[in-house]
C-alpha positions in Angstrom: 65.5 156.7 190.4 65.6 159.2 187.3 69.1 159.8 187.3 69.4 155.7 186.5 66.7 155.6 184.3 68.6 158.6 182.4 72.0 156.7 183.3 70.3 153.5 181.4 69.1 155.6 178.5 72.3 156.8 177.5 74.2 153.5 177.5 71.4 152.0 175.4 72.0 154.7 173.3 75.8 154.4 173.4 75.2 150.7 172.8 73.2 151.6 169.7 75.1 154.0 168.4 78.1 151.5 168.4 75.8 148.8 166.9 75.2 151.1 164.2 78.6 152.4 163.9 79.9 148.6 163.5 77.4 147.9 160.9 78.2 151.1 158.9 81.5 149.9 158.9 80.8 146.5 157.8 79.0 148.0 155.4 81.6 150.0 154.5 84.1 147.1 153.8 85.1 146.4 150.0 85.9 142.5 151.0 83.1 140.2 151.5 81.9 139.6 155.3 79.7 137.6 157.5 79.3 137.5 161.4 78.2 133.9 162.6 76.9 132.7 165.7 78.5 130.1 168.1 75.9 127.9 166.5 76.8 128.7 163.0 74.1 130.5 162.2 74.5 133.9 160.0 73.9 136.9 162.2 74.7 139.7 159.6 76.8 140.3 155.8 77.8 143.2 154.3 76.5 144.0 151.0 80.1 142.9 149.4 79.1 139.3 150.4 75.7 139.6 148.8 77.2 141.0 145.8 79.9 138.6 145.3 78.1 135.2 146.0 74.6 136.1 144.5 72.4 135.8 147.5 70.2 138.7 149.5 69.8 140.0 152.7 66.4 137.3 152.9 68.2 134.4 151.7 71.2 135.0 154.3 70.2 136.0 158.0 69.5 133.7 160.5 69.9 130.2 158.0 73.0 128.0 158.4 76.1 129.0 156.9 76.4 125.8 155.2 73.4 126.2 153.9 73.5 129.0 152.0 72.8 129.3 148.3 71.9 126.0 147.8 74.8 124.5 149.7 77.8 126.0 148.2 79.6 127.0 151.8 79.4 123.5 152.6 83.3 123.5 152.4 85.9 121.2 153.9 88.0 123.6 154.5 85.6 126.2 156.0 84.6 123.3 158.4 88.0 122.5 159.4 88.4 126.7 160.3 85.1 127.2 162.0 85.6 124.1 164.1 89.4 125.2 164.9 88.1 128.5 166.1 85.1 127.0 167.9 87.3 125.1 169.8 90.8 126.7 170.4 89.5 130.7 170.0 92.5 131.8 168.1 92.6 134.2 165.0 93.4 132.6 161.8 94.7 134.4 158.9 94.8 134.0 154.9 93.5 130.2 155.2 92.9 129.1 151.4 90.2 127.3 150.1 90.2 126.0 146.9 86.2 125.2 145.2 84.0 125.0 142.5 80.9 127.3 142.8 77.6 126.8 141.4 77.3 130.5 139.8 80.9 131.8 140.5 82.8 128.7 139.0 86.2 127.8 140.0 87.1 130.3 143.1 90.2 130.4 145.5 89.7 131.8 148.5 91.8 133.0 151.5 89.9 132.9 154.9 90.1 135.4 158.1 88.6 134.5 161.3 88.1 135.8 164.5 86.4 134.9 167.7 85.0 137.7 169.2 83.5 137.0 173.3 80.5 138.4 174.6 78.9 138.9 178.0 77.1 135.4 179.6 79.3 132.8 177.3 78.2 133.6 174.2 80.1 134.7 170.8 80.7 135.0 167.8 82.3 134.5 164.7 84.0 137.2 162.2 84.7 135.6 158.8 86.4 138.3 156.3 86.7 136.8 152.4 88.9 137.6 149.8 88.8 136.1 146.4 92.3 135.9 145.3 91.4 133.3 142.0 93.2 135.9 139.6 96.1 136.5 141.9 96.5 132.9 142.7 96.5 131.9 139.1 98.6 134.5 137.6 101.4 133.7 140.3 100.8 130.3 139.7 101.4 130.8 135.6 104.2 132.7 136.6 105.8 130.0 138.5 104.7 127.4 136.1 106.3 130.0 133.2 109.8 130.2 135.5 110.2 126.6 135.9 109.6 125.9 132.3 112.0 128.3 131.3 114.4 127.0 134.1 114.1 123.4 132.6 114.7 124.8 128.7 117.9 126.6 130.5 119.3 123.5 131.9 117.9 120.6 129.8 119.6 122.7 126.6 122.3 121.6 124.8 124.1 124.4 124.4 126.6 126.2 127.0 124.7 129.3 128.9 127.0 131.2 131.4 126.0 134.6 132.9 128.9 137.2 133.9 128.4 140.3 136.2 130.6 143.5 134.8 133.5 142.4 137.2 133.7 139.1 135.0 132.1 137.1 137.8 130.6 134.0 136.7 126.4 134.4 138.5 125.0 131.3 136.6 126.2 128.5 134.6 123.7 125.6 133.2 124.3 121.6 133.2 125.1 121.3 129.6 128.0 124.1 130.8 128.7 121.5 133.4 128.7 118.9 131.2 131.0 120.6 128.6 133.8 122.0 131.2 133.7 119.4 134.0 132.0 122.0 136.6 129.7 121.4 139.1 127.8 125.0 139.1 128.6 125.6 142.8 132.6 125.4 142.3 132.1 128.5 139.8 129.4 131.0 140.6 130.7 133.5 142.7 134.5 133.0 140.5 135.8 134.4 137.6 135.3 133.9 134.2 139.3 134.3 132.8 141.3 132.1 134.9 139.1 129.1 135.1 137.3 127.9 132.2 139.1 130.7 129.9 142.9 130.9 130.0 144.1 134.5 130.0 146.3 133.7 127.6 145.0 130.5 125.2 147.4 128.0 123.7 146.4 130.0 120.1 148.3 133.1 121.9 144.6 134.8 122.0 144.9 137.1 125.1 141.7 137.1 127.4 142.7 139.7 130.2 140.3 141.9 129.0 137.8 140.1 127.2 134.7 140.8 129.6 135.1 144.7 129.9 135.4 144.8 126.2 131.9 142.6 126.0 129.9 144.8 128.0 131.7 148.1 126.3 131.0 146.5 122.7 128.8 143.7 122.9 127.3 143.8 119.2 130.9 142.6 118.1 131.1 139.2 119.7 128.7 137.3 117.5 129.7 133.6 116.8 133.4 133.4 117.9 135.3 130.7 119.0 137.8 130.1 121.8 140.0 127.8 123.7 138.4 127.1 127.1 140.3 124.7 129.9 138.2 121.8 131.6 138.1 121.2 135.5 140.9 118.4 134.4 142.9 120.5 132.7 142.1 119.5 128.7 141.5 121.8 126.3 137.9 122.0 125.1 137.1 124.5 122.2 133.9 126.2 122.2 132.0 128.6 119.9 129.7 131.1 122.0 128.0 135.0 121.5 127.5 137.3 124.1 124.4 139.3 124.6 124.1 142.1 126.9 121.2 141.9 129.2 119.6 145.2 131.2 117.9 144.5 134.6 115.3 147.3 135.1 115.4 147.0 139.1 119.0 146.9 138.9 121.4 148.6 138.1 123.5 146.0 137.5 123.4 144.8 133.9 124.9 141.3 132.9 126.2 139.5 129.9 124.8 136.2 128.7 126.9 133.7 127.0 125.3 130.9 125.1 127.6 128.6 123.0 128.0 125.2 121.5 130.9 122.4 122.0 133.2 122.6 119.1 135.9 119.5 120.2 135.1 117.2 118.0 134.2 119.3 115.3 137.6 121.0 115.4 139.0 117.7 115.6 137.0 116.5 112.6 138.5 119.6 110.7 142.0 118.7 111.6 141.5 114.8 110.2 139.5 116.3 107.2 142.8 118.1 106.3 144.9 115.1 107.0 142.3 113.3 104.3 142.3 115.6 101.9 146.5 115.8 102.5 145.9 111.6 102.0 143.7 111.9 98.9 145.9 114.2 96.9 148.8 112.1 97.9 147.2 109.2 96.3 145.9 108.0 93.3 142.4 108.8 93.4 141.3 111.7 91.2 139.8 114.8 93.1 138.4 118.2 92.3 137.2 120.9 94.7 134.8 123.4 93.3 133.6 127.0 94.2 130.0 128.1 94.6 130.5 129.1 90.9 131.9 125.4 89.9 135.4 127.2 89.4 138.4 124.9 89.6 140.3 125.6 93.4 142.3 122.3 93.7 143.2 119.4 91.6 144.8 116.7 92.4 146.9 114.6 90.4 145.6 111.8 89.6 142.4 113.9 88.4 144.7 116.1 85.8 145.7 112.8 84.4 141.9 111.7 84.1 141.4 114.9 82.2 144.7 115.1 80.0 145.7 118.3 81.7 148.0 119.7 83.8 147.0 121.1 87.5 148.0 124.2 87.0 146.0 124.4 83.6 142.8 122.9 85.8 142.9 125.0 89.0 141.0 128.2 88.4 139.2 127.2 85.4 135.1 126.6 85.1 134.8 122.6 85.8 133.4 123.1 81.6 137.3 124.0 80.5 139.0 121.4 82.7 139.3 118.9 80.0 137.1 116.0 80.7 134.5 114.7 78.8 131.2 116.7 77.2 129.1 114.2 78.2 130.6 113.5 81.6 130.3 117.3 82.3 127.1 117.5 81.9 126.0 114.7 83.8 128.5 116.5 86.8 126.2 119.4 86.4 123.3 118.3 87.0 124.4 116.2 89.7 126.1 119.1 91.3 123.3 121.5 91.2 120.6 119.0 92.6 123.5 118.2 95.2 123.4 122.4 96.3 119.7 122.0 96.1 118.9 119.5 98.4 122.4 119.4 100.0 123.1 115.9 100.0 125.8 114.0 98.5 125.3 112.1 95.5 126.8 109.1 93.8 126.5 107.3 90.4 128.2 105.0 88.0 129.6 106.1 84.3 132.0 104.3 81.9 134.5 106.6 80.7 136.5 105.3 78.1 137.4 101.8 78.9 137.4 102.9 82.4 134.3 102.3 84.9 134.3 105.4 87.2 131.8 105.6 90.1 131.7 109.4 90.7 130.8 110.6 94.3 129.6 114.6 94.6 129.2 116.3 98.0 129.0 119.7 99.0 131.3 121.7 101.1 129.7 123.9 104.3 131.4 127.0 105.7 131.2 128.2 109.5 128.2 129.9 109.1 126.3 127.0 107.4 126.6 128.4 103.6 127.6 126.3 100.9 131.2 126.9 100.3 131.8 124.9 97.0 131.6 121.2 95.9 133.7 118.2 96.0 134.0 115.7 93.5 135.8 112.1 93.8 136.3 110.0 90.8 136.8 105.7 91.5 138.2 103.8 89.5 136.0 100.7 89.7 136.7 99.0 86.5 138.1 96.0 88.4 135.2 95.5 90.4 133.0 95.5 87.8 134.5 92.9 85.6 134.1 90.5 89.3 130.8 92.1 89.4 130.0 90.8 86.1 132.0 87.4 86.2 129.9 86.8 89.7 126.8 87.6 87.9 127.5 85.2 85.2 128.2 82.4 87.6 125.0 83.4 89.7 123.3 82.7 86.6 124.5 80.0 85.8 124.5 78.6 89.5 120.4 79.4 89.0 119.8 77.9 86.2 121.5 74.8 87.5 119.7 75.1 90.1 116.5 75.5 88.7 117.6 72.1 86.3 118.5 70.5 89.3 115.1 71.2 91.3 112.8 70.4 87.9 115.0 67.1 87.6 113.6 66.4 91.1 109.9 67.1 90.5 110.6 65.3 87.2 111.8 62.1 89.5 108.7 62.4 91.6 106.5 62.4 89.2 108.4 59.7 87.3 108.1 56.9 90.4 104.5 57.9 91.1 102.9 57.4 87.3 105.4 53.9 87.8 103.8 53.1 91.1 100.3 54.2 89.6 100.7 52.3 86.4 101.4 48.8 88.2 98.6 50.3 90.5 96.4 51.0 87.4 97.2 47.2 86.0 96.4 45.6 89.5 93.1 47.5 89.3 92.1 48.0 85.8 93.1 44.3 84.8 93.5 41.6 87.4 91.0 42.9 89.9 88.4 43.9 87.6 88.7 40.5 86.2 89.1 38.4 89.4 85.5 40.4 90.2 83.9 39.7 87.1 84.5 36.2 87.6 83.4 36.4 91.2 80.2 37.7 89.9 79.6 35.2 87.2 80.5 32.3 89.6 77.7 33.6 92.0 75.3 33.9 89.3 76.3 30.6 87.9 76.2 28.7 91.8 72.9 30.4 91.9 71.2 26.9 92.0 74.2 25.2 93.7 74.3 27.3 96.8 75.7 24.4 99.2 78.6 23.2 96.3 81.5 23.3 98.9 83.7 23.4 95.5 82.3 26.8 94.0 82.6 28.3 97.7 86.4 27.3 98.1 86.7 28.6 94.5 84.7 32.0 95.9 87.2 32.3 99.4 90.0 32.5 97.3 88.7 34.9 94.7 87.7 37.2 97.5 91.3 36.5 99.0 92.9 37.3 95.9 90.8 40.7 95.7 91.3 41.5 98.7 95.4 40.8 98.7 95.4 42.5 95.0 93.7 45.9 96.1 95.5 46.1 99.5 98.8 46.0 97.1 97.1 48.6 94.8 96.3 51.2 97.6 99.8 50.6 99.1 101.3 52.0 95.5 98.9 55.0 94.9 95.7 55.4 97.3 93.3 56.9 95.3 92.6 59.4 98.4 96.2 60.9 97.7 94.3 62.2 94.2 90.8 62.8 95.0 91.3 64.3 98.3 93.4 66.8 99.9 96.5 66.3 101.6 94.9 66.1 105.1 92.6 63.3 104.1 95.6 61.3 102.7 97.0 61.8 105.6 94.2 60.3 107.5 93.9 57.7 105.3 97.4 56.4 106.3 96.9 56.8 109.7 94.4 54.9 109.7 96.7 51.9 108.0 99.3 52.6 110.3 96.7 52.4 113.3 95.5 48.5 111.3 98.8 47.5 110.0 101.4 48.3 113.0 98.9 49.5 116.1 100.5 53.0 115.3 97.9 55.6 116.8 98.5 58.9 114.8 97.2 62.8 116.6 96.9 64.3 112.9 96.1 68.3 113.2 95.9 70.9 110.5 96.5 74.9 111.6 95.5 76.0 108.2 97.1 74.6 106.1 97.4 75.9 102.4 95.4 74.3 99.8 97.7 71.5 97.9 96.6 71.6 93.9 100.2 70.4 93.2 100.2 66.5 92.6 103.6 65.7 92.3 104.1 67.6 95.8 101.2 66.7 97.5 102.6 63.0 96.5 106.2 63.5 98.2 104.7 65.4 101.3 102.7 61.7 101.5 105.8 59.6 100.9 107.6 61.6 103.1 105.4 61.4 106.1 104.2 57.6 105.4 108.5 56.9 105.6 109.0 58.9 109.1 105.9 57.3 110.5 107.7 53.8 109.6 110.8 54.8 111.1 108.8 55.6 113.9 107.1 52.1 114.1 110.7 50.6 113.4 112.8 52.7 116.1 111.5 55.0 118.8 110.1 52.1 120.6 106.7 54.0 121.0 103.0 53.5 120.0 101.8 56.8 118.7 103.5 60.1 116.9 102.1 63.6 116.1 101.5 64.7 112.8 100.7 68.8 112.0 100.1 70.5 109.4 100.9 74.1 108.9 102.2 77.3 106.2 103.1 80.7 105.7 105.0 82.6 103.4 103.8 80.4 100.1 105.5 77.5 102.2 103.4 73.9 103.4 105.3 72.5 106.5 104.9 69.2 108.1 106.1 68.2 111.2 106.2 64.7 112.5 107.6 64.2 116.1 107.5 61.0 118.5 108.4 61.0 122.5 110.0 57.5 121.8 113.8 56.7 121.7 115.6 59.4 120.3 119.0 58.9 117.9 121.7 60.9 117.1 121.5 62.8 114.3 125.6 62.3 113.5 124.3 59.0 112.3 122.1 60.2 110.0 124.9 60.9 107.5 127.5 58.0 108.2 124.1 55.8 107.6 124.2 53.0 105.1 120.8 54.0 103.9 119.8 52.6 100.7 118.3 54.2 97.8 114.6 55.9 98.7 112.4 57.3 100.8 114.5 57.3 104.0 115.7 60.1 106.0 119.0 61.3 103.5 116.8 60.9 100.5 113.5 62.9 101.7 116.7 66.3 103.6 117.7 65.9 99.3 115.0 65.6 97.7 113.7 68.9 99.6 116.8 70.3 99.2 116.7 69.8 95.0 113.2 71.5 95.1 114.0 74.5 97.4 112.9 73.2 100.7 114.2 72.0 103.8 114.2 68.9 106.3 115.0 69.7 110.1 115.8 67.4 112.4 115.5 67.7 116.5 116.4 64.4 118.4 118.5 63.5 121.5 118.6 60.0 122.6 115.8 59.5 125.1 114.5 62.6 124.4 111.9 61.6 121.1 112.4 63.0 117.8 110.8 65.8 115.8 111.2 65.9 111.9 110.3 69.1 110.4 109.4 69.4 105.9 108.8 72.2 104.4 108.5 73.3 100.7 107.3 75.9 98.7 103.6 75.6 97.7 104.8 76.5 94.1 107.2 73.4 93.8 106.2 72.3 90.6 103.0 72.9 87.8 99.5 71.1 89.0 98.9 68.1 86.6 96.7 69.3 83.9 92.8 68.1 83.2 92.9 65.1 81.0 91.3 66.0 77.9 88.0 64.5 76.8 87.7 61.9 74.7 85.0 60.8 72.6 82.4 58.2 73.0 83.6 54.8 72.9 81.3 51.4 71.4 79.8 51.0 74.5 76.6 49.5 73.5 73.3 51.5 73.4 69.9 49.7 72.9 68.2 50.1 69.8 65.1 48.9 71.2 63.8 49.8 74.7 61.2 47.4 76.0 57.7 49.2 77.0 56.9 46.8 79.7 57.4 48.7 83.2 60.7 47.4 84.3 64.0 48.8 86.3 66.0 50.0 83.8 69.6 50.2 84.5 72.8 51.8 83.0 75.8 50.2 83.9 78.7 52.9 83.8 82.2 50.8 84.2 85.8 51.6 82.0 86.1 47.8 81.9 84.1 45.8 79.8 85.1 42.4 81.6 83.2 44.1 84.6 80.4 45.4 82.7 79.3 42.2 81.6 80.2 40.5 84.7 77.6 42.9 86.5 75.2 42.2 83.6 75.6 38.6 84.1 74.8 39.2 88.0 71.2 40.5 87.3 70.5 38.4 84.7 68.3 36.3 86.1 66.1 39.5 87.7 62.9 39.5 85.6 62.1 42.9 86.4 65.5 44.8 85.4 66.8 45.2 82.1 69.9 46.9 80.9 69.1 50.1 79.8 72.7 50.6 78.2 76.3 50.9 79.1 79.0 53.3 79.8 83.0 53.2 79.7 83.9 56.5 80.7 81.6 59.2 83.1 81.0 61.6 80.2 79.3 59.1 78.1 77.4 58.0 81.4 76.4 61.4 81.6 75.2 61.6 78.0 73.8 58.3 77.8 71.8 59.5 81.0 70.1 62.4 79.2 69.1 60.3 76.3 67.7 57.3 78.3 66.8 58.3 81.8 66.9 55.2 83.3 65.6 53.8 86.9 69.3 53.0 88.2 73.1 54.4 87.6 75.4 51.8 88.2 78.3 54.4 88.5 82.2 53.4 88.7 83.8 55.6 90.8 87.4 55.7 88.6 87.2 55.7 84.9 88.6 58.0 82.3 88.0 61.1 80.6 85.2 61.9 83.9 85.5 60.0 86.5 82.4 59.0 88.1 82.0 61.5 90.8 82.0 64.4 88.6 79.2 62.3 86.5 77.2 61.5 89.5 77.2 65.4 90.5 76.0 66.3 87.0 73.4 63.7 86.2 71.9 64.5 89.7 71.4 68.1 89.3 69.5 67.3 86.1 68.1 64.4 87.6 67.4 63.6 91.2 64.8 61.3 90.4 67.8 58.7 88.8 68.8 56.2 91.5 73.0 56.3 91.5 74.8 53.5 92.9 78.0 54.2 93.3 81.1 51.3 92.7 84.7 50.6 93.3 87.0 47.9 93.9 88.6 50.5 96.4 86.6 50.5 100.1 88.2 54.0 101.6 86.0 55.4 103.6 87.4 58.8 101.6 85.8 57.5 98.0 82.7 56.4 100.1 82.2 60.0 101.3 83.0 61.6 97.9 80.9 59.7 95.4 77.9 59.8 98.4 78.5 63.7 99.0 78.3 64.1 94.9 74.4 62.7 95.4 75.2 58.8 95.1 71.9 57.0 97.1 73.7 53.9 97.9 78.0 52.4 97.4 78.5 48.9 96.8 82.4 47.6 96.3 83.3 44.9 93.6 83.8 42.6 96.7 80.2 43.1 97.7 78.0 39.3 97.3 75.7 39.1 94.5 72.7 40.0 97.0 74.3 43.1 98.1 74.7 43.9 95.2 70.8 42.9 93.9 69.7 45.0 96.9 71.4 47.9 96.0 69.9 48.1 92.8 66.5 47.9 94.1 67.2 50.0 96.9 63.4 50.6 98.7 61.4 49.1 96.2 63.1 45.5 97.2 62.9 46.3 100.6 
């Protein structure tokens, strides 16, 4: 019994001598190392694990591994190793693990693992850490460095071969390829001379040797030049160095060839010389110059231009080859800013009767220095006097031109103030008196309201009104002058909807401003004649019209989806003088716009105008004139009446109106008007009740008067008056602070009530 008690001492001992043995040398270990549980579960760590990841002895024993310091082991990859060995028991080696650590940073691990079985199913789990972050990055820079200097190697243009001391070719880069028809793998391993270097060029160089002398003397083949032979047999010529390179684990060292393609520059040399061989056979005068503008060749033709001979010009300073002070000076200057900045320069000079244009360039050598100049003299005295002649007749072709286009405006404007003037007499004469005596007969039939004579004689006054201001706005609407464009163009839409059933989409995309009469009035005439051919020929009931600009242009396009035409007929057309479709293309054409034309038959038709916004000068102001007779009252009555200032540039009217309210008790005429500046000073020295204001008279008309007089005073009552009804002079004078608009067609009552305005009603 005490032998086994001493037998059991000793292998407790034994055991715990070995426990302590395996934790000295855990201990012992420089790497970081835990031992893990079947369960996960930290059993021991060496102090190198402490030390590395921040964590005691306390913090580390007996928790979860993935729960250690906050989390930080919870790893995808170190799941995806402890589950592997869990479940296969096998040793894994150098698994890395890539992640970012709370305290540690950025950290690259590699991963041992080992199962190690213990007696009654259990184990455990040996997990040995190396950080390898610096090696790992600095292998990864490296290979990062390699490739980058791999892709500078082959994405280079310029040739780089490498060549073993046996003349072996060990590397040759794709621009190489590119240059001597190579694939890489049908050279490495061959040799240089006999396959992309003759041993014997067609310049009689010899090349047998060539390599051994490199690596013997390699300082002396700096920039040279050679003849090298393509995979298809052409000659390619090719300027290259050699450097010598040392390998310090070798002992092998190797030359490095990098070089440049010189074909087509030798070929550029060889038709350079056939030039200059052409130039000095011609007639053009030519000088070549040293760095030190010394005379080396002369040509001909350029010893005549100086009065000497070549020989007497050829090494001579440029200042002693007989030409010209002044030209020699301006050939010095030009040739010294030409060294400077080494570019070629060119100007102009007369010399003599001659016109010369002079062209200076400088001259490069192999290695890139200036070598000299050269100068080319032309003699472009002939193209000069066509130059001239050309610019004569461009003149004159502009100021023709520019006749031609104020000829144009001048026509416009001429059949405008001739459609206005008829427009003016229809409205200044016939319809202000056909009003004035529709107002006196209503105030005269007063008392014979059911005289069927005096109302026949009333119908065809109003007729005759009516007829005479239709034909008046049908010559010059007023909107075309107190509005803008787009308004006149609503306007006639809106006769073309009454007249012909037309219906017209009008829209503006921001349009330009049109202060220019004379062009705002073809742009209308223009329009109103494509909307009739419309109404005429395509066969539809409604057209498109849009208004647009850019550029100091105004464009209008009108376009229908109606019949269509072809636009050969346009030309061949009888068309009579006018607005029609060959007068409006010339018109535009005179005054430096355009008409376009699109239409197919069956297919609608589009019309494009444009024309510059700057056609012609905006009308000016009409100047003011001074006061006219128009009556003021010497006496104003001091019983409380309406007083009342009639404001008309018709007297006819005037005293038609005053004829109207004549028979009113309670309103008396407080004075009158014939143009809107008097109105306007006849207002500040009467202030009356009511403003009978026209809206079109002279001098002011009476929307500018009615803006004034109500921003001194908006107590006056302003009744605004016209023989034109547009709902465009309705807005205006009403927008300028008019309280009421009556037209000279209006009844007498209307026309009562409008005076009164609320205190009648």
């Amino acid at each position: 019994m005490n032998e086994e008690l001493d037998k059991s001492r000793i292998w407790d001992q034994a055991a715990e001598d070995i426990r302590i043995f395996a934790e000295s040398i855990v201990d012992t270990i420089r790497e970081p190392l835990v031992i893990i549980d079947g369960d996960l579960n930290v059993v021991i760590a060496n102090p190198a694990f402490y030390r590395k990841f921040l964590v005691n002895r306390s913090e580390t024993e007996g928790r979860h591994i993935y729960d250690l310091g906050s989390g930080q082991w919870n790893i995808q990859g170190l799941r995806k190793l402890l589950e592997t060995i869990n479940s296969e028991n096998k040793a894994i080696r150098d698994y890395e693990v890539e992640h970012d650590f709370p305290d540690l940073g950025h950290r690259i691990m590699h991963l041992n693992a080992r199962r190690i079985e213990q007696e009654g199913g259990r184990h455990f789990i040996l997990l040995a850490i190396e950080d390898v972050t610096d090696a790992v990055e600095s292998r990864r820079a490296l290979e990062e460095s390699e490739a980058l200097y791999a892709r500078l190697v082959e994405e280079i243009n310029s040739i780089i071969i490498e060549v073993s001391p046996d003349g072996v070719i060990s590397f040759f880069n794709r621009f190489a390829e590119k240059v001597f028809g190579y694939s890489r793998n049908e050279l490495i391993g061959k040799k240089l001379v006999g396959t992309i270097l003759p041993e014997t060029d067609s310049e009689g160089v010899d090349n047998s040797g060539l390599v051994a002398e490199m690596f013997q003397n390699p300082d002396q083949y700096y920039l040279n030049e050679n003849v090298g032979i393509r995979r298809d047999g052409r000659e390619v010529w090719f300027s290259w160095s050699a450097r010598l390179v040392r390998k310090p684990l070798s002992d092998n060292d190797t030359i490095l060839i990098d070089g440049n393609d010189l074909t087509y520059v030798r070929q550029a040399r060889k038709q350079a010389r056939q030039a200059l061989e052409m130039v000095q056979a011609s007639g053009i005068p030519m000088v070549l110059l040293d760095p030190h503008k010394t005379c080396l060749i002369a040509n001909a033709a350029f010893a005549e231009l100086a009065g000497k001979s070549t020989e007497e010009i050829e090494n001579t300073q440029l200042m002693e080859s007989g030409l010209r002070d002044d030209l020699i000076y301006r050939l010095n200057e030009t040739i010294d800013s030409s060294i400077q900045t080494r570019e070629k320069y060119t100007f102009e000079t007369n010399y003599g009767r001659t016109a010369l244009l002079i062209r200076v360039e400088p001259e490069y050598e192999k290695t890139g220095e200036i070598g000299g100049t050269s100068i080319v003299f032309h003699d472009i005295t002939e193209r000069k006097r066509l130059e001239q002649k050309a610019a004569e007749r461009s003149d004159l072709a502009e100021t023709r031109a520019s006749q031609l286009q104020s000829l144009a405006v001048e026509l416009i404007e001429a059949e405008e103030h001739e459609r206005q003037r008829i427009a003016e007499l229809l409205h200044d004469d016939l319809q202000q008196m056909l009003a004035s005596a529709r107002f006196q007969l209503q105030a005269a039939g007063i008392n014979l309201k059911n005289d069927p004579i005096l109302a026949s004689v009333n119908e065809i006054l109003e007729e005759s009104i009516s007829k005479s201001r239709r034909l008046s706005h049908e010559l010059s609407p007023p909107v075309l002058y107190h509005g803008s464009l787009y308004s006149a163009l609503a306007w006639l839409g809106r006769q073309m909807n009454e007249q012909f059933g037309l219906t017209i989409d009008l829209i503006d995309e921001k349009s330009p401003n049109i202060e220019n009469t004379p062009l705002k009035v073809f742009l209308f005439r223009a329009v109103h004649e494509l909307l009739f051919n419309i109404v005429k020929h395509a066969g539809v009931k409604s057209a498109r019209v849009t208004l647009s600009g850019s550029n100091g242009n105004v464009a209008v396009t009108v376009s229908d989806q109606g019949k269509g035409f072809s636009k050969d007929i346009i030309d061949s057309s009888p068309e009579k003088p006018g607005f029609g479709l060959i007068s409006i293309r010339e018109r535009a054409d005179r005054i430096g716009g355009h008409l376009k034309i699109e239409s197919e038959p069956g297919q609608g038709s589009r019309f494009l105008l444009v024309l510059p916004v700057q056609t012609a000068p905006a009308e000016l102001p009409v100047q003011a004139g001074e006061l006219t007779d128009a009556a003021i009252p010497k006496s104003i009555s001091v019983v409380k009446r309406l007083r009342v200032l009639f404001a008309d540039d018709h007297k006819v009217m005037r005293q038609g109106l005053i004829t109207l309210i004549s028979g009113q008790t309670d309103i008396e005429v407080a004075g009158e008007a014939a143009n809107g500046r008097e109105a306007v000073k006849l207002a500040r020295q009467l202030i009356p009740d009511v403003i009978v204001m026209d809206i079109s008279m002279p001098v002011m008309n009476g929307i500018e008067a009615t803006r004034l007089i109500k921003s001194e005073f908006p107590e006056v009552r302003i009744v605004g008056l016209s023989m034109f009804e547009d709902k465009q002079s309705v807005k205006s004078i009403i927008h300028a602070g008019a309280d009421a608009f009556v037209p000279k067609t209006a009844s007498s009552e209307e026309f009562v009530n409008a005076i009164y305005g609320i205190e009648k009603r």
